[in-house]
Structure formats: C-alpha cells, structure tokens
C-alpha positions as CSV (number, residue, x, y, z in Angstrom):
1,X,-15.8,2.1,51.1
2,X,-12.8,4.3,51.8
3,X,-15.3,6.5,54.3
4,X,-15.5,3.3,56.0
5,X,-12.2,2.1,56.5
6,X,-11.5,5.7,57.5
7,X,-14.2,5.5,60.3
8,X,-13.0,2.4,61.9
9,X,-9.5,3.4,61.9
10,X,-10.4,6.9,63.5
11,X,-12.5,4.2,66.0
12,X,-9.3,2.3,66.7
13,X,-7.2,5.0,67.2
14,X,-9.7,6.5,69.3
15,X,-9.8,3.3,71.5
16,X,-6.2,3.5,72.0
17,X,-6.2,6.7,73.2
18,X,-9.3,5.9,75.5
19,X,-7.3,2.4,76.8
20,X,-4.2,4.9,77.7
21,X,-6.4,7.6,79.5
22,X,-9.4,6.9,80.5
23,X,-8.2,4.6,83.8
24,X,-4.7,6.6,83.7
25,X,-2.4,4.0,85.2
26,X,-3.9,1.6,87.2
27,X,-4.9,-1.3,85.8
28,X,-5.1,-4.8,86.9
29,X,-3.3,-8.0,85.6
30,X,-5.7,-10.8,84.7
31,X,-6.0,-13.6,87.6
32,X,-5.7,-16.2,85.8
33,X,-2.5,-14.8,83.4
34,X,-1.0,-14.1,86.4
35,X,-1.5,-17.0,88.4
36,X,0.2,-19.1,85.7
37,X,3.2,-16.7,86.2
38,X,3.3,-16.9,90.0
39,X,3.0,-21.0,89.8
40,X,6.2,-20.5,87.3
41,X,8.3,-17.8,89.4
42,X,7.4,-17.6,93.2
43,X,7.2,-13.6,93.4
44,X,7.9,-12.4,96.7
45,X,7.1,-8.6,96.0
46,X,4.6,-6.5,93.8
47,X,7.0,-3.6,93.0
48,X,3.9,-1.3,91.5
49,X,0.4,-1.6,92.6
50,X,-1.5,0.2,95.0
51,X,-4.8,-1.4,97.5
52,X,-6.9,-2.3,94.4
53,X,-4.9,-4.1,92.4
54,X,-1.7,-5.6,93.9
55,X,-1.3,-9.2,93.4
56,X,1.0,-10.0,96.2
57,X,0.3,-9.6,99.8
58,X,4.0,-7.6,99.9
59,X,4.2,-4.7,97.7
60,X,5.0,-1.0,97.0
61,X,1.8,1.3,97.0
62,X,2.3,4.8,94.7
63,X,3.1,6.4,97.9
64,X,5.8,4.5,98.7
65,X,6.8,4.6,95.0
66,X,9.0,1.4,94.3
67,X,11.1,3.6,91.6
68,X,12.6,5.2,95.1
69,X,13.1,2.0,97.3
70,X,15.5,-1.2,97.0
71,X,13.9,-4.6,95.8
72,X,16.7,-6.6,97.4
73,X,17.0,-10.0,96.1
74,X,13.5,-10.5,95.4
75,X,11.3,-12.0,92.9
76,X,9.6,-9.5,91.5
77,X,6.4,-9.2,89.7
78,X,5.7,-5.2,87.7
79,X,3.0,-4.2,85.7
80,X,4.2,-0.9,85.5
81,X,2.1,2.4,84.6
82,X,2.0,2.0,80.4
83,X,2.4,6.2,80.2
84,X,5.5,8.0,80.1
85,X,6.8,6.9,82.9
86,X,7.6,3.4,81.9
87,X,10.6,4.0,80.7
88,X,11.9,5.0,83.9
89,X,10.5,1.2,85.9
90,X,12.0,-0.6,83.2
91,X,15.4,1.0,83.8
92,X,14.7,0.6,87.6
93,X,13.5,-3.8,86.8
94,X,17.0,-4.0,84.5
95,X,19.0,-2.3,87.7
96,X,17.4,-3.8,90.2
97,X,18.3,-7.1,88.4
98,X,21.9,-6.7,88.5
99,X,21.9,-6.1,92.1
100,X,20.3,-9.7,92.6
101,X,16.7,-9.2,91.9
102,X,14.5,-11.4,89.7
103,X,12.6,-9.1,87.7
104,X,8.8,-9.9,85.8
105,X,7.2,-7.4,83.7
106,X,4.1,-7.5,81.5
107,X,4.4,-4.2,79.2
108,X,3.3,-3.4,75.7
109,X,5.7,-4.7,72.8
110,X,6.6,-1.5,71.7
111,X,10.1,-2.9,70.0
112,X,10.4,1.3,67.7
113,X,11.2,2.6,71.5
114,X,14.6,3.4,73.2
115,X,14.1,1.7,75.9
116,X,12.7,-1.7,74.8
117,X,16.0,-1.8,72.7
118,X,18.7,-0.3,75.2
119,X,17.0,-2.5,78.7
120,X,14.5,-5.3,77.3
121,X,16.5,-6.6,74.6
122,X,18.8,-7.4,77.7
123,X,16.4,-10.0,79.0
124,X,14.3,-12.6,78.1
125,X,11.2,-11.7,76.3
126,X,8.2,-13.8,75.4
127,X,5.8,-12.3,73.2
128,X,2.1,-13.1,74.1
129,X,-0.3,-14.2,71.6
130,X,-3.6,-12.1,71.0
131,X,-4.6,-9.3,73.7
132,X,-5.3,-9.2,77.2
133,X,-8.4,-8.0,78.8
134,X,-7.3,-5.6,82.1
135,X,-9.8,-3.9,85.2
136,X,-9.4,-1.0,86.7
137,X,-11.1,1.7,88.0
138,X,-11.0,4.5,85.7
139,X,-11.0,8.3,86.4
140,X,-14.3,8.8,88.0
141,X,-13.9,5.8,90.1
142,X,-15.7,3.1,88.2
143,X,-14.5,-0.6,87.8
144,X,-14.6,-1.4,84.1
145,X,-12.9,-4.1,81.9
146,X,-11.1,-2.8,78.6
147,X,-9.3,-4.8,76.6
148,X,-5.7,-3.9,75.4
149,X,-5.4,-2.4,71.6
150,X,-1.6,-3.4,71.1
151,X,0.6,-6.3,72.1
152,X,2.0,-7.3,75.5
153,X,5.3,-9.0,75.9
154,X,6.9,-10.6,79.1
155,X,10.5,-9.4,79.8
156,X,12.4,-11.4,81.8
157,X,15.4,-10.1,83.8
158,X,16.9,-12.6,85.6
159,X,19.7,-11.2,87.6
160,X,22.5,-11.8,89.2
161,X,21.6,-14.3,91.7
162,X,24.8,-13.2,94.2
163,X,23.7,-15.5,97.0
164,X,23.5,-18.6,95.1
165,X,27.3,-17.6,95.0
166,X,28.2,-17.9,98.0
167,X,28.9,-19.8,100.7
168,X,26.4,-20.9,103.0
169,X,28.6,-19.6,106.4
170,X,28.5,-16.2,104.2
171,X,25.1,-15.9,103.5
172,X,23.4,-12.8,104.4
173,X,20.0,-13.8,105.9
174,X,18.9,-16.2,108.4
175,X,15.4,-17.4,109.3
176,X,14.8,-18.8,112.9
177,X,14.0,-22.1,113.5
178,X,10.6,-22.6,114.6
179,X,11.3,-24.7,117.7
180,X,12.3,-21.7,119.0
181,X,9.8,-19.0,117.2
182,X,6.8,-21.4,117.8
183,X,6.6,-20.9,121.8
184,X,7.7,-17.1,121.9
185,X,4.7,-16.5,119.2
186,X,2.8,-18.7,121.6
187,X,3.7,-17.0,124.4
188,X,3.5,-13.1,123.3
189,X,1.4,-13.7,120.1
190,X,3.2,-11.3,117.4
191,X,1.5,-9.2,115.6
192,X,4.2,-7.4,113.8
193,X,7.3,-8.2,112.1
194,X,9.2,-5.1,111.3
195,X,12.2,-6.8,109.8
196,X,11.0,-10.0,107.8
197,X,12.8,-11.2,104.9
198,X,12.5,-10.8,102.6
199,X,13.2,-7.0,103.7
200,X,10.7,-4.9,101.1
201,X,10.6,-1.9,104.1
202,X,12.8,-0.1,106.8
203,X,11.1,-1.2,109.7
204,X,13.2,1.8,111.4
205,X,10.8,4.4,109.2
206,X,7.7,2.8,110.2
207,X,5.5,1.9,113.4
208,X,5.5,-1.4,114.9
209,X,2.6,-3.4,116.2
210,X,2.0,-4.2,120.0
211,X,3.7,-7.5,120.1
212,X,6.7,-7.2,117.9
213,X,9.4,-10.5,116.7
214,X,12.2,-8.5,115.4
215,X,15.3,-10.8,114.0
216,X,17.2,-7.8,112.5
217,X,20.0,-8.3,110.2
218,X,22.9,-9.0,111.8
219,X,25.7,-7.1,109.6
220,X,24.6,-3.1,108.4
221,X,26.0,-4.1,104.9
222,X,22.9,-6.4,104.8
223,X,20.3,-3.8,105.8
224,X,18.2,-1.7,104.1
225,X,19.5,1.5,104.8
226,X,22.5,-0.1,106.5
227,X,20.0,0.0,109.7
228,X,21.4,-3.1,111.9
229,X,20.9,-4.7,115.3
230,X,22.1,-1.4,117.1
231,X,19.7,0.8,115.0
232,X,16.6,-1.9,115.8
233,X,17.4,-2.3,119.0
234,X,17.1,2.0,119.5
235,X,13.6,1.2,117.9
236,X,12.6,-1.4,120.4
237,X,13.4,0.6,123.0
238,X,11.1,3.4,121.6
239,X,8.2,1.4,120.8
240,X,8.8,0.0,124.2
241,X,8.4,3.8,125.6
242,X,4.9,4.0,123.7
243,X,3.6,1.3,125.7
244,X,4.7,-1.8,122.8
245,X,6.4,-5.2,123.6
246,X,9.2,-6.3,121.3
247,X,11.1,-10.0,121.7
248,X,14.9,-9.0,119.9
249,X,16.7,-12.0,119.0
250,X,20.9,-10.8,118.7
251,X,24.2,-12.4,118.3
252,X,26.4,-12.3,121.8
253,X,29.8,-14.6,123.2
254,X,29.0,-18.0,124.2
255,X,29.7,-17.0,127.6
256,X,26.9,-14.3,127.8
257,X,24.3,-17.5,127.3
258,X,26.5,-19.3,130.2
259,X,26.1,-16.7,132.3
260,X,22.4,-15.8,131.9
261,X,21.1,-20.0,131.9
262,X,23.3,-19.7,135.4
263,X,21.1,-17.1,136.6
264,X,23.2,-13.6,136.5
265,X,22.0,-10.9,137.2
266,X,22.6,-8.4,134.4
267,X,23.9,-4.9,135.2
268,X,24.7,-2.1,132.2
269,X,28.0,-0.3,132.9
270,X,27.6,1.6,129.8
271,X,31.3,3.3,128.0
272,X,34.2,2.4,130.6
273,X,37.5,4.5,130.8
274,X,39.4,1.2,131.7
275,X,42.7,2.3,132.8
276,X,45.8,1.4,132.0
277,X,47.5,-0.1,134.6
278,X,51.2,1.1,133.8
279,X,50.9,5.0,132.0
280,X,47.6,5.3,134.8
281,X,46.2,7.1,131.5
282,X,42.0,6.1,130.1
283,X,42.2,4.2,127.1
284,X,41.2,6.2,124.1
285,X,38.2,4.2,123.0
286,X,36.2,3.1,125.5
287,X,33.8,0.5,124.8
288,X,30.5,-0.8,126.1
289,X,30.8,-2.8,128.9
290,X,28.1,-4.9,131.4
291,X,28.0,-6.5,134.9
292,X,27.0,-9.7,135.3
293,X,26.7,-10.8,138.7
294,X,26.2,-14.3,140.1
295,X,25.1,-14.6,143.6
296,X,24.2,-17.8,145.4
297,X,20.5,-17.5,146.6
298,X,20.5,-17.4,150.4
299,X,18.4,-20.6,152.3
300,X,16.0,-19.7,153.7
301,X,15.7,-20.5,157.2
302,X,13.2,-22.4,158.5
C-alpha cells in the first residue's frame, strides 16, 4: 500500500515538473475562460504572448518583450511565463498599474512566495475553482493540451485611473471624428496607423505602411518616448522619401485655416533673424516662420 501511494506521488510530482518544462513558457489561456474575462474587462493589449497564442489583436511578442515597454493606460490582459521569471511581470502588472493601467493576470496561487505577498496581496484576487486545461506547443514544436497540477488565481490591479481625474479640456488623447476620417480613408485608403491609441508602440521605431493616417499626440509629455508632432512629422517626411504617402493631422492658429480655405499659397521661410528695429541687432532665438501669399487669380482674357 505504501509502494503505492509512493508511486503516484513520484507520478504527480513528475507531472508537475513535466507541466513546467516540457512546453517551457508558452502556453495558451483557455478561449472560453478567457472570453468571460474579456466580456467582464474590455482589454485593449496582450502584454505577453507571442503569434501562437496572443488573445488580443494588440500585443507584445517575446521580442518586443513587454517587461521593457510602457502599457500606458491600458487594459491589460497577462498570462505571464509560470518560470522564474514571473516574479519580475508581476512587479512590472503592480507598476504598470500605478501609472494608470488596468492590469489582469491568471498565475498559479503560489500564496508561500515573496512576491504573491509583497505585489498580489495588493490587488484583488479571485481564486479559481478546480484546474485549467492550457495548449501549447511544447519543445519539439507539437500542439498538446496539459492540464495544470496546482491552482490558478486571478489578480486584479486596478490602478490608478488618472484620466478619469481629469478634466475633459485636459485630457490627453483625442480620436477624430469620423466625418472627417471617413472621406480621407475613402480617399487615400489607410493601411497603416503608426500612432493609434491606445499607443502600445513608438511608431517613430517602426516602418509605416504605404498610405499612412497619423494623428500624433499633440503634447511630448503624452508620447511614448516623448516623440510628438515635430518627431512624427520628421517620420512622415522620411517615409515620404521611400516612396510612402502619409495624411498628418496638427494643431495650428485659426488664422493658418483662414488663410489656406482662402487659397494661399504656402511658402517655408524656415528660422528668421527678425531684427530689431531700434538696437538693428538679430533676435537671439529665432523661430520658425512661413509665407503665406494671397494673390488674386488673373482673368483670363477672352
């Protein structure tokens, strides 16, 4: 009897360790669990998941490595690698959170670790009820189902939602209105948004498409990278260079609008050395300066 009990232990213990290595880390939610969860939460970005297995048409691949990039104010969904290194994603979901993400993650219920006390005790934690069957491909490339020998739990860090915060005029993304995106995307027929909220990538680091919408953000405190309209503009006119087309949308005075619906022609000046008209000296600082010329049309004579 005891040779018994000794053989399926050694058979459990052996499963566990076959559950942790055999498909190393990458290893699919279940649909239907997480379909439940994304009906509850809205997520916006997979922060850990790579072609196979990523839930969310937005997410971080293992190159891009989401420990190393900002998830913004997103709602996040992670179903982190269950080795070693998930100590270091949920200390990345509990500081993401404070900077205005809403974090998800489905990870073992190991409550004897550091890190379950010090981050998820911090959040909201439901505790799921018998054990959850995962797929994934394991190390010589084969799609097999395994289910999980310990516990899961759902932590929960909800953040600190700065924008509800805030004042509308003060808010730090706007989307355009589609009686004005409709017809450009009618007429040019995007194929590429490098800056879309919300922002999950530097559209500065990466290659743009041949018909580009680009809506930057309009302040550098706002950007990822602190790259704003000047920085995506330099971009534009790069991708422009390889052949691209890119429609920018950008703040300017009311009276640039006045004078372009009046017909101006549009003339770059570039940095000018106004003068100043009593010392005769440049001013210090000179700034960025256009023409805009209006010309009546001459009739044409008949």
């Amino acid at each position: 009897m005891e040779n018994e009990l000794y053989k399926k232990d050694l058979k459990k213990r052996h499963s566990e360790k076959i559950f942790q290595k055999v498909g190393m880390y990458c290893w699919e939610t279940p649909q239907d669990f997480f379909d439940k969860l994304n009906k509850e939460f809205n997520f916006t970005l997979d922060v850990c998941a790579n072609e196979d297995n990523h839930k969310l048409d937005i997410y971080f691949s293992e190159e891009e490595d989401g420990l190393k990039q900002d998830w913004g104010e997103n709602i996040c969904w992670m179903n982190p690698p269950y080795g070693r290194e998930i100590s270091k994603w949920i200390k990345k979901a509990f500081e993401e959170s404070k900077k205005g993400a809403v974090v998800v993650c489905l990870i073992p219920s190991r409550t004897e670790t550091i890190w379950w006390h010090k981050y998820c005790m911090q959040g909201e934690i439901r505790y799921l009820k018998g054990r959850l069957k995962f797929k994934g491909r394991n190390t010589k490339g084969e799609l097999v189902n395994y289910p999980a020998t310990f516990g899961n739990a759902i932590v929960i860090f909800k953040g600190e939602n700065k924008q509800k915060k805030k004042n509308l005029v003060d808010s730090r993304f706007w989307l355009i209105p589609k009686e004005i995106y409709d017809p450009l995307n009618k007429e040019f027929k995007f194929d590429f948004d490098p800056c879309p909220y919300p922002f999950v990538r530097d559209g500065i680091e990466i290659d743009w498409g041949k018909s580009n919408w680009v809506n930057p953000p309009f302040r550098t405190k706002d950007a990822i990278n602190g790259h704003g309209p000047t920085a995506f503009v330099r971009k534009a006119i790069e991708e422009f260079k390889k052949g691209k087309t890119s429609i920018l949308i950008l703040p300017v005075q009311s009276y640039v609008n006045m004078l372009l619906e009046a017909g101006a022609e549009l003339r770059p000046c570039g940095r000018v050395k106004w003068i100043d008209a009593i010392t005769g000296k440049p001013y210090p600082t000179p700034s960025n300066n256009a023409l805009f010329i209006l010309k009546p049309k001459q009739k044409e004579i008949k």
